[in-house]
C-alpha positions as CSV (number, residue, x, y, z in Angstrom):
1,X,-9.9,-6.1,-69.0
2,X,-12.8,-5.5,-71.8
3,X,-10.4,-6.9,-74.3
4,X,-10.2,-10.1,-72.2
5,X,-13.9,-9.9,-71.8
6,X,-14.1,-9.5,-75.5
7,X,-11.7,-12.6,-76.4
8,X,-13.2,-14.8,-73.7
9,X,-16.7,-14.2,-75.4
10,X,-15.4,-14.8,-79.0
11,X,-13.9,-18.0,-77.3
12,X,-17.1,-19.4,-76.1
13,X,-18.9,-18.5,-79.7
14,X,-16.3,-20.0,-81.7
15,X,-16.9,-23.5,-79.0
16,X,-20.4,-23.4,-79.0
17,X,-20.3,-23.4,-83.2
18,X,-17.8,-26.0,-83.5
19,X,-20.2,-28.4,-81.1
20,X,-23.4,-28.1,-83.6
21,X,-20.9,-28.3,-86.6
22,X,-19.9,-32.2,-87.9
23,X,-16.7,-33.7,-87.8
24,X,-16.3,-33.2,-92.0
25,X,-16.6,-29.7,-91.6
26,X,-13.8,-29.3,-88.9
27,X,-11.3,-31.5,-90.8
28,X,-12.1,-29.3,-93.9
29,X,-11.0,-26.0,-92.3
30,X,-7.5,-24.7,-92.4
31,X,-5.4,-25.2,-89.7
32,X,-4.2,-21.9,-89.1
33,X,-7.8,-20.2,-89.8
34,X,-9.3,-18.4,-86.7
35,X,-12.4,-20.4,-86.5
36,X,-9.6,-23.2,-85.9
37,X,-10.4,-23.3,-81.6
38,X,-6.9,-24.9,-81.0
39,X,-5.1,-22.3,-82.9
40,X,-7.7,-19.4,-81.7
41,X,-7.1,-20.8,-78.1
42,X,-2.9,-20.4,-78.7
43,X,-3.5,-16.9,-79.7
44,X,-5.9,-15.8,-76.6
45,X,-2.7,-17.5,-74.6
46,X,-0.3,-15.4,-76.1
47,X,-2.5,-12.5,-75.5
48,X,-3.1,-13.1,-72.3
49,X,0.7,-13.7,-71.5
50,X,1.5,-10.7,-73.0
51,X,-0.9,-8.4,-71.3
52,X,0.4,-9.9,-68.0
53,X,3.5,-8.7,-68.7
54,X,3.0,-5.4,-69.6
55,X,0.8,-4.8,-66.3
56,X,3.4,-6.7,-64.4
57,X,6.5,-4.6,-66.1
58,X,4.4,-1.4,-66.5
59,X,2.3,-1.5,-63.1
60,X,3.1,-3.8,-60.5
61,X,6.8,-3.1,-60.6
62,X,6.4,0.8,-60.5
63,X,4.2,0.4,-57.6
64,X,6.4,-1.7,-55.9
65,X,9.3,0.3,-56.3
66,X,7.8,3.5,-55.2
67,X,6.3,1.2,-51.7
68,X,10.1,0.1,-51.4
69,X,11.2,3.5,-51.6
70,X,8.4,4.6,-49.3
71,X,9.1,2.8,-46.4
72,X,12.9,3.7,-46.8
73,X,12.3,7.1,-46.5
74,X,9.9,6.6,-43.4
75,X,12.8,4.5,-42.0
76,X,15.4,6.9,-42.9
77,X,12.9,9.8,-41.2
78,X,12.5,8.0,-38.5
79,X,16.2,7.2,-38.2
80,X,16.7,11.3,-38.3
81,X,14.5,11.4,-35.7
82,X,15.6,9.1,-33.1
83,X,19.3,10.6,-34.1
84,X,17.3,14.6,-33.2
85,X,16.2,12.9,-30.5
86,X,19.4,11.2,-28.8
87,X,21.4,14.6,-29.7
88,X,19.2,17.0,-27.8
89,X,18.6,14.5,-24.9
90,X,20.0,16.4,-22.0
91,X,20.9,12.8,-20.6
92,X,23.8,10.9,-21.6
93,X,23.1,8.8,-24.8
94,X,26.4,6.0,-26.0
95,X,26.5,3.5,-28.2
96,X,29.3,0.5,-28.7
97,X,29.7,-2.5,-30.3
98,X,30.5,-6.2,-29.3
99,X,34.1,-5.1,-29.0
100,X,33.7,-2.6,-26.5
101,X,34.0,0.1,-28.7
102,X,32.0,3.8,-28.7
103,X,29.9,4.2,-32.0
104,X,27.9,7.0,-30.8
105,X,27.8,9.4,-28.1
106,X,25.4,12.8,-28.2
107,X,26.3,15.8,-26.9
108,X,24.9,15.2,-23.7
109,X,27.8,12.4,-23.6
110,X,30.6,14.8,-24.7
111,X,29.5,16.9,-21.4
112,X,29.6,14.4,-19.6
113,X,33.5,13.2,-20.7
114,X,34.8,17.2,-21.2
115,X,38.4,17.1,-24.0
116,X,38.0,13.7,-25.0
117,X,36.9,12.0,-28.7
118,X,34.9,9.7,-27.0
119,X,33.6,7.5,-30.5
120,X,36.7,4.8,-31.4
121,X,37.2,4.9,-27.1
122,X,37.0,1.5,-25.2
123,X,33.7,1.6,-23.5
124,X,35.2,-0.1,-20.8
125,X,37.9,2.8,-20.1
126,X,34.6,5.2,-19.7
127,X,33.0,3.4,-17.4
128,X,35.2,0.5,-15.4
129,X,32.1,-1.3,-13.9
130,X,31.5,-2.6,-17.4
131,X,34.8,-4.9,-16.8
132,X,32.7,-6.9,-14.7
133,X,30.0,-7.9,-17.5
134,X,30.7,-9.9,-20.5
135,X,29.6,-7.7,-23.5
136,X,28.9,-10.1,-26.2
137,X,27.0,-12.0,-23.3
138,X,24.9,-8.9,-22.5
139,X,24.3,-8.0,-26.2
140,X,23.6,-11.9,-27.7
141,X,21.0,-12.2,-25.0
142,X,19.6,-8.4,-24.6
143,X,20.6,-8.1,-20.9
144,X,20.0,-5.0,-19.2
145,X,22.5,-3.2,-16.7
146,X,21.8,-1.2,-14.4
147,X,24.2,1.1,-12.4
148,X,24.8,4.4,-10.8
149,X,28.0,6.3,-11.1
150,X,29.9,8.8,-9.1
151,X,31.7,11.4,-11.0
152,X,32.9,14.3,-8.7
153,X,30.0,15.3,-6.8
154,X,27.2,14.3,-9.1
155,X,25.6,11.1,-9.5
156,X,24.4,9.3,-12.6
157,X,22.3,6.4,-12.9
158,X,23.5,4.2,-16.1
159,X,21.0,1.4,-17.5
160,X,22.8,-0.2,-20.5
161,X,20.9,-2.2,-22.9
162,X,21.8,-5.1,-25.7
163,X,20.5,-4.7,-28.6
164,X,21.1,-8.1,-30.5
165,X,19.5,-7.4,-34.2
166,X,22.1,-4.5,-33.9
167,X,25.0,-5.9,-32.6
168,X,25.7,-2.9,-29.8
169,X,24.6,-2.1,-26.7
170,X,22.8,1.3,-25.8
171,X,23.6,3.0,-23.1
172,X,21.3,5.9,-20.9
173,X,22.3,7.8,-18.4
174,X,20.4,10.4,-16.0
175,X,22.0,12.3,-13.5
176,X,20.1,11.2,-9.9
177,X,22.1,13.8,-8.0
178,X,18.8,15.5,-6.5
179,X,17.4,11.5,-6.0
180,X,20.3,10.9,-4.2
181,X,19.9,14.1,-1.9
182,X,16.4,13.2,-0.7
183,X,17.1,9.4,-0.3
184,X,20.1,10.8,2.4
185,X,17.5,12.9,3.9
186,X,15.4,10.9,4.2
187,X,17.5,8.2,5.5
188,X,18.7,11.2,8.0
189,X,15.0,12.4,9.5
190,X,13.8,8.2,9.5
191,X,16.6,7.9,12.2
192,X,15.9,10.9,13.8
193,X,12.7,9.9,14.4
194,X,13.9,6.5,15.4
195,X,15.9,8.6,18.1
196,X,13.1,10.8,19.1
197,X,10.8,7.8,19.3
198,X,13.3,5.6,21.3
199,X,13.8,9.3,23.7
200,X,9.9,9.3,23.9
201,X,10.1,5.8,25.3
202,X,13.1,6.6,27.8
203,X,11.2,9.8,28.8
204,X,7.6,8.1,29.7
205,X,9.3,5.3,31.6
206,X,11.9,7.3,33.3
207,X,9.0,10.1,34.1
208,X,6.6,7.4,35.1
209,X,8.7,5.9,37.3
210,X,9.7,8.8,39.2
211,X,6.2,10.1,39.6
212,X,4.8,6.5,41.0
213,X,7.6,6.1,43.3
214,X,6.2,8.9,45.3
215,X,2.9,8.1,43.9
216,X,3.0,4.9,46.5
217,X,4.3,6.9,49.2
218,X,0.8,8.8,49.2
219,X,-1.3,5.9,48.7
220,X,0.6,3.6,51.4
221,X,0.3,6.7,54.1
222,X,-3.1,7.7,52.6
223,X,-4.1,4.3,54.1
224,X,-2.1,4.3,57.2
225,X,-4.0,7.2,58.2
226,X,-7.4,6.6,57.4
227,X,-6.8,3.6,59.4
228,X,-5.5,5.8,62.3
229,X,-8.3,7.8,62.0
230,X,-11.5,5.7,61.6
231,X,-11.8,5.6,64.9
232,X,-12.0,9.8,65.0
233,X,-15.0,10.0,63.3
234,X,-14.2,13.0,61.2
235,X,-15.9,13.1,58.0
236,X,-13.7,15.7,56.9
237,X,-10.7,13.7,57.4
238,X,-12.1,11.0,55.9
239,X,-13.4,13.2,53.0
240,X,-9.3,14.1,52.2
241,X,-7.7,11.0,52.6
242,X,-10.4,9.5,50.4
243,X,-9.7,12.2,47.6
244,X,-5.9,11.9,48.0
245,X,-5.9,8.0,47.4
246,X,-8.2,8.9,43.9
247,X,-6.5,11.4,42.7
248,X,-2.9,9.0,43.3
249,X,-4.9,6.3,41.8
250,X,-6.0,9.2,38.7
251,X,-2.4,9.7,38.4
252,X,-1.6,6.4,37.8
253,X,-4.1,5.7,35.3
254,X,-2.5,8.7,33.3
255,X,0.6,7.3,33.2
256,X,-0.7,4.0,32.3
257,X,-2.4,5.5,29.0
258,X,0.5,7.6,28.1
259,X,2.7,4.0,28.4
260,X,-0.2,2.3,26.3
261,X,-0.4,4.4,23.5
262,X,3.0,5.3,23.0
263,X,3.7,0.7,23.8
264,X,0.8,0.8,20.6
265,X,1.7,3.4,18.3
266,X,5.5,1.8,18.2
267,X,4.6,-2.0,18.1
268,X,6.3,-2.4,21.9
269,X,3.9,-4.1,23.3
270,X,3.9,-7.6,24.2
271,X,1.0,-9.8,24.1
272,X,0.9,-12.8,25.8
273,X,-2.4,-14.8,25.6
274,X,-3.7,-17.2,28.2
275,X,-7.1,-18.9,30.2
276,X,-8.2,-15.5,32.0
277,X,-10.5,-15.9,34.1
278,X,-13.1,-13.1,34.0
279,X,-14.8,-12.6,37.4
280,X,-12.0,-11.9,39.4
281,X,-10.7,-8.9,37.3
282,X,-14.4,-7.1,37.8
283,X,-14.6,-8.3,41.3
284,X,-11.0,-6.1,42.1
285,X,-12.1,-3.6,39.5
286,X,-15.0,-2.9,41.3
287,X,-13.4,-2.6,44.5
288,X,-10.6,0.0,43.3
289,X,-13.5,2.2,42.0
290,X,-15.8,2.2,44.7
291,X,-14.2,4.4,46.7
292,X,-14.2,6.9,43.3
293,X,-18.1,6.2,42.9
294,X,-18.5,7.1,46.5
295,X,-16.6,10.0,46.4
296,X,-19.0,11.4,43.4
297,X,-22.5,9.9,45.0
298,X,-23.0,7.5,42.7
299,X,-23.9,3.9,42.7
300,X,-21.5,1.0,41.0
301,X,-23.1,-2.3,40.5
302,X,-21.6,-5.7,39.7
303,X,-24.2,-8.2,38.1
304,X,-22.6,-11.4,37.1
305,X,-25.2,-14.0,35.2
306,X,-22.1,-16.0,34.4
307,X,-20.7,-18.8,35.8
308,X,-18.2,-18.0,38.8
309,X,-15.3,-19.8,36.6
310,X,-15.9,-18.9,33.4
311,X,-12.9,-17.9,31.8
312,X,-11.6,-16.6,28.3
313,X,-8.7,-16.6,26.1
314,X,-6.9,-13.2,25.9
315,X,-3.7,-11.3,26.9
316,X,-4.7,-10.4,31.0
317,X,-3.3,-6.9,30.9
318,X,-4.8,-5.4,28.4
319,X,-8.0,-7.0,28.9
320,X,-7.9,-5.3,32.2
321,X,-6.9,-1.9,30.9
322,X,-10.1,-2.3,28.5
323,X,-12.8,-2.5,31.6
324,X,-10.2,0.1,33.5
325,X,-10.7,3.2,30.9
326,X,-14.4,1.9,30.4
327,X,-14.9,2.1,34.0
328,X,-13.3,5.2,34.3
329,X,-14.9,6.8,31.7
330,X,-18.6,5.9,33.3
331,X,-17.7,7.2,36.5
332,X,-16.3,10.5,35.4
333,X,-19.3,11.4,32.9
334,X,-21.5,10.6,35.4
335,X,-23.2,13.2,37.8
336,X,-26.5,11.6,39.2
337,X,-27.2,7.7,39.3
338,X,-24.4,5.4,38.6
339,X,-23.0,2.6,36.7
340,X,-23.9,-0.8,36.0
341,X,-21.1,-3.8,35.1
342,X,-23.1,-6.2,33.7
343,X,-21.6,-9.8,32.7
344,X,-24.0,-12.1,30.9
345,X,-24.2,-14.7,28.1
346,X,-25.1,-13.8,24.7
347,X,-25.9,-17.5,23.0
348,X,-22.0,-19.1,22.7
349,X,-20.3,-15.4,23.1
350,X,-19.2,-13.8,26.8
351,X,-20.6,-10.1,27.2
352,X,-19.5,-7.5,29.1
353,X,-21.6,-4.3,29.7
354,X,-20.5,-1.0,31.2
355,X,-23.6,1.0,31.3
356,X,-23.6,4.3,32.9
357,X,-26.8,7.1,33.8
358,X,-24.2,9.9,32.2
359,X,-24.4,13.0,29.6
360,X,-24.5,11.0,27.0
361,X,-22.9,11.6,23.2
362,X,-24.0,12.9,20.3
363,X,-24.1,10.8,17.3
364,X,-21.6,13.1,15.2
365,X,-19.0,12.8,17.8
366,X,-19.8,9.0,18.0
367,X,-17.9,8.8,14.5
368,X,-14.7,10.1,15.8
369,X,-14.6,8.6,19.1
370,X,-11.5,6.1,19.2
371,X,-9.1,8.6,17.5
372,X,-6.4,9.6,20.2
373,X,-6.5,12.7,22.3
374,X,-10.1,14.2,21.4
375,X,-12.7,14.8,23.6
376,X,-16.4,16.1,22.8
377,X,-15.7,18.9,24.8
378,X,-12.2,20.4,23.9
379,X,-10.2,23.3,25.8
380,X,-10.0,24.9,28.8
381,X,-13.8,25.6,29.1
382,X,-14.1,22.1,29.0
383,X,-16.2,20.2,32.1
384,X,-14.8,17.0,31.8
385,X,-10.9,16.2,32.8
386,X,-8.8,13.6,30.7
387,X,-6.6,12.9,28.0
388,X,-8.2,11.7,25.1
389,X,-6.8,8.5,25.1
390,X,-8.8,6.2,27.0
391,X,-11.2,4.8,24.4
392,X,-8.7,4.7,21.5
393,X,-6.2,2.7,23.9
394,X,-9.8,0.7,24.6
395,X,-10.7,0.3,20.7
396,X,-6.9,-1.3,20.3
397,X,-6.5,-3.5,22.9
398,X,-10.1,-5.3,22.0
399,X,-8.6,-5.3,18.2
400,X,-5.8,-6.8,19.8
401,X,-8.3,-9.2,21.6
402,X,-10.0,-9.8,18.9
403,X,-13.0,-9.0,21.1
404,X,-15.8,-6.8,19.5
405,X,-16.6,-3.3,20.3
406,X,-20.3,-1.6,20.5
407,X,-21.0,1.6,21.6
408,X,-25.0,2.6,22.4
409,X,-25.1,6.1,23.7
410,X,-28.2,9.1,23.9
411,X,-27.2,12.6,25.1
412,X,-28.5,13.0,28.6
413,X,-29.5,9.3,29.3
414,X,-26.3,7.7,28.9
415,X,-23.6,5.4,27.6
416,X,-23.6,1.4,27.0
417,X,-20.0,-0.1,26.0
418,X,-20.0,-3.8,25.1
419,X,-17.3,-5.8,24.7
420,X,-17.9,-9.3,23.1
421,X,-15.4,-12.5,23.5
422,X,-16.5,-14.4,20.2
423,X,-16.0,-18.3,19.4
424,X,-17.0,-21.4,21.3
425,X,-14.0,-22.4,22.2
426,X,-12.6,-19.6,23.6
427,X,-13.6,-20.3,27.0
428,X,-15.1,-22.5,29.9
429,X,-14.9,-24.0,33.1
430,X,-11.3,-24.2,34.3
């Protein structure tokens, strides 16, 4: 480079000389003289050619040799490695080419295949599922195969590969035995459950049907004799028949949850939506539980501030269960005053209220109290009776209702449940 500098600057002397000098002078000089700037530019040419080629032939090509052989010696490494790597694979490694035959196989493979020379063998003699593939097809278009394999009493999965810039196609295997075990047992416990769930079912129907058979018995002679006996005047009597026919009509309600939750919790249950009209559920729900109210010296109001047909759009069962376990629920937690069923308009959306004078919750429990069979109070100790399940069978069927749920509740003043029918056009006159 300074020599080029060098001639470059002799170059531009010799030019700017020859521009001042006159045209006499220039024919008088020799041709081949160095002050001559056409013969003094053929030389810097020649010099210039000549240096190129010595840094091409001296430099460049020793460089580029030694890159070349650079990155063959990273391939070759690399090719060493991925070799390492196939041979210790404790998996299955083959290799064959577009005529089906084996070009590699690790030692994994030779276990696999014991007293056979598995490279030169048809890959379609290994494995006889790879009859129903085209090879060339799977290897011109990289197609992946995947498919497990049964050999004696162990499995293998097999995912085989085309590898088009190769020509062959790759195949891995990994043995799936212990996969294989799970996925049967666990195949063998989901239909054991299926049969313990489908027993469950049998179990609470059967069971519920042979405890309200006599259930009705009690109830229908419960009545029979109170009516004998009204005339008797014995508050006594009266005082038993009254607790028989609530503690049949307890039982009942038991059974009912018991058929709810386990109806829920196994997608059984069948909705059927219709026009429901509203005040005749809470007129007969408040007649079933006054007898219950009475029983306990408590009060049980009905205040209606809606319209006498006012109806709403909902499946009839399970909107009575709701106001049943709510109902329920009041009268049992309550010991002095009594319970309020309040129906009443809140702008466009029907309200119902349950609102009872009872113990009240505390705000911690509040959190947990629609998850099935808990109680604030748990074991035997416990002053309350019940299952648990009332208010979780509650939160689901207003879900299901797509009704909203509100709980308000102070310990020692009491509990407010409201249940909300949203939308405009969700109910009216009949």
């Amino acid at each position: 480079m300074p020599l080029l500098f060098l001639l470059l600057q002799q170059l531009r002397k010799v030019s700017s000389d020859s521009t001042f000098q006159s045209l006499g002078k220039i024919e008088a000089r020799s041709l081949y003289s160095v002050e001559n700037p056409i013969f003094f530019s053929l030389i810097l040419v020649v010099i210039i050619l000549a240096v190129s080629v010595i840094y091409y032939r001296y430099v460049i090509i020793p460089m580029k040799k030694k890159h070349l052989q650079a990155e063959e010696n990273m391939r070759l490494q690399q090719a060493e490695l991925m070799a390492l790597f196939a041979e210790l694979s404790p998996d299955p490694i083959f290799r064959f080419d577009e005529l089906g035959k084996v070009i590699l196989a690790n030692n994994s493979a030779h276990k696999f295949f014991p007293n056979r020379i598995l490279v030169g063998e048809k890959a379609q003699v290994l494995f006889p599922f790879l009859n129903d593939y085209d090879i060339n097809d799977v290897i011109s278009n990289a197609r992946s195969v995947n498919y497990t394999y049964k050999l004696g009493e162990t499995f293998f999965q097999f995912i085989i590969e085309g590898v088009p810039k190769l020509n062959v196609c790759q195949v891995y295997g990994r043995d799936i035995t212990d996969l294989k075990q799970t996925e049967r047992e666990l195949k063998e416990a989901l239909a054991k459950a299926e049969e313990s769930k489908q027993l469950k079912e049998y179990f609470l129907a059967q069971i519920s049907h042979e405890i309200r058979a006599p259930l009705n018995v009690i109830v229908g002679y419960s009545d029979i004799l109170a009516e004998e006996l009204k005339n008797f005047h014995n508050d006594d009597f009266y005082h038993i028949l009254r607790s028989m026919k609530n503690n049949s009509k307890r039982l009942y309600r038991t059974f009912d949850l018991l058929l709810n939750m386990s109806q829920l919790q196994t997608g059984r249950y069948d909705v059927r939506f219709e026009k429901i009209s509203l005040l005749p559920i809470f007129k007969t729900l408040h007649s079933d539980f006054q007898s219950l109210a009475e029983e306990k010296k408590l009060f049980l109001n009905l205040n209606n501030n809606l319209e006498e047909e006012i109806t709403v759009i909902g499946d009839h069962y399970s909107i009575t269960q709701i106001f049943i376990n709510l109902i329920d629920n009041a009268i049992k937690y309550s010991t002095v005053g009594g319970v309020d069923i309040n129906l009443y308009r809140d702008g466009v959306n029907i309200c119902v209220g349950i609102t009872d004078t009872g113990k009240g919750m505390s705000r911690e429990y509040t959190e947990k109290l629609f998850i099935p069979f808990t109680q604030e109070e748990m074991g035997y100790t416990r002053r309350f009776e019940g299952t648990g399940l009332g208010l979780a069978i509650v939160k689901s069927f207003a879900d299901l209702n797509r009704a909203k749920l509100n709980v308000r509740s102070e310990v020692a003043k009491g509990t407010t449940f409201t249940i909300t029918f949203n939308g405009e056009n969700r109910w009216g006159p009949q």
